[in-house]
C-alpha positions, 0 to 999 in steps of 0.5 A, a space after each residue: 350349364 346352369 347358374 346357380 341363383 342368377 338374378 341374385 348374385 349379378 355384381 352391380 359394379 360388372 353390369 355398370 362396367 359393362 353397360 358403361 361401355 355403350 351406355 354414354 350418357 350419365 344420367 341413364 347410367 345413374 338410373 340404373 344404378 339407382 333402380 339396382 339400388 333401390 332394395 326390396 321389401 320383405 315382410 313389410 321390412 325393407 332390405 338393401 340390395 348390393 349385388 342382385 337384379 330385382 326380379 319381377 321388373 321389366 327392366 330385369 330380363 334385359 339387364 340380365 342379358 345385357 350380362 350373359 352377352 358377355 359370355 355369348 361374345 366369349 363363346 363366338 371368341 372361342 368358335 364355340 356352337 351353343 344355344 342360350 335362353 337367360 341363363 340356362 345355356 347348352 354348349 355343343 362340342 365335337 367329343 366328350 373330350 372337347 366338351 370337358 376341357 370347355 367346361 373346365 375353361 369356361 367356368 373360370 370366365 364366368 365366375 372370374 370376370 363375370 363374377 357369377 356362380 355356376 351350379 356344378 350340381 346341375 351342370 354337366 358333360 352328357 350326350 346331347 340325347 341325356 340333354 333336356 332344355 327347356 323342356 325338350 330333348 333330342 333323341 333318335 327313334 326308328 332310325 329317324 330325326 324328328 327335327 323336320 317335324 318340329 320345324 314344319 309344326 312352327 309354321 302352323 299356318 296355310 299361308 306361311 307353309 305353303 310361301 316356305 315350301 314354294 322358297 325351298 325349292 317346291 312347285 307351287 302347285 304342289 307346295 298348295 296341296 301339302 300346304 292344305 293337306 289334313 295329314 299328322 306333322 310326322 307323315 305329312 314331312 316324311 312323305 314330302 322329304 321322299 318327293 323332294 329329297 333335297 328340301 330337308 337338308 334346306 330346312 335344316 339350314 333355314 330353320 327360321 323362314 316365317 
């Protein structure tokens, strides 16, 4: 799903609502409508701003997703799985049927409560091997996932290879060797899921260890 133009069509007064919720001091709220109503300079003129975040300021990635954590809550109401980075977002669904009927649910949530714009253009219902995010996709190749790869390429150093293999599960002696071996990423796991069957499904679970 993606949303057309975001940063310039956040309605000032929903993100004053929401961060009006938390926010209970005045003063910053006032700033921040402030900052939001400053405006921005085109071609030496200036020109006011009534419903969009200035991009290039810091303050500007938070506010935007101060805005989206409204739909993320919506999202875990609705036992939704899915994946966001600002505002390009991923909804995985069981069937191509559950994943139109969310479609066509959660675009009213976005554009009637949170008053923002979904491109129906570039947002659509496809197998997630059609899905490319942020500039990668998921796809199936000899019969394998590469998933593995992709996790055990994240830790990058000996140290943390070695500490997370020896937390899955894998002797120490031999956690320091495949920790130091000099062996390509793919074959490398490949060969370690086959000694310890066990460690790939333990992967998948904590993906996150550091």
């Amino acid at each position: 799903m993606d949303l057309e133009k975001f940063f310039d069509t956040v309605s000032h007064s929903k993100l004053i609502e929401v961060l009006s919720k938390t926010i209970k001091d005045g003063r910053v709220i006032s700033l921040i409508h402030k900052y939001l109503n400053a405006g921005v300079m085109t071609e030496g003129r200036h020109e006011p701003s009534e419903q969009e975040v200035p991009q290039g300021g810091p303050l500007s990635p938070l506010l935007g997703n101060i805005m989206l954590n409204e739909l993320d809550r919506e999202l875990e109401r609705r036992g939704h799985k899915f994946v966001r980075y600002a505002d390009d977002m991923v909804i995985l669904c069981k069937s191509k049927r559950s994943a139109e009927r969310t479609m066509k649910s959660i675009i009213p949530f976005i554009e009637g409560k949170l008053f923002l714009k979904v491109n129906r253009e570039k947002s659509k219902v496809s197998h997630v091997s059609d899905v490319k995010f942020l500039g990668y996709s998921f796809y199936v190749t000899k019969g394998e996932y590469r998933l593995r790869m992709v996790i055990w390429k994240q830790w990058k150093r000996i140290r943390t290879k070695c500490a997370n293999l020896i937390r899955l599960g894998i002797p120490k002696s031999k956690a320091w060797e495949w920790a130091n071996t000099r062996k390509g990423y793919w074959h490398c796991f490949l060969h370690l899921s086959t000694l310890f069957p066990y460690t790939s499904l333990l992967m998948y679970q904590y993906p996150d260890y550091q």
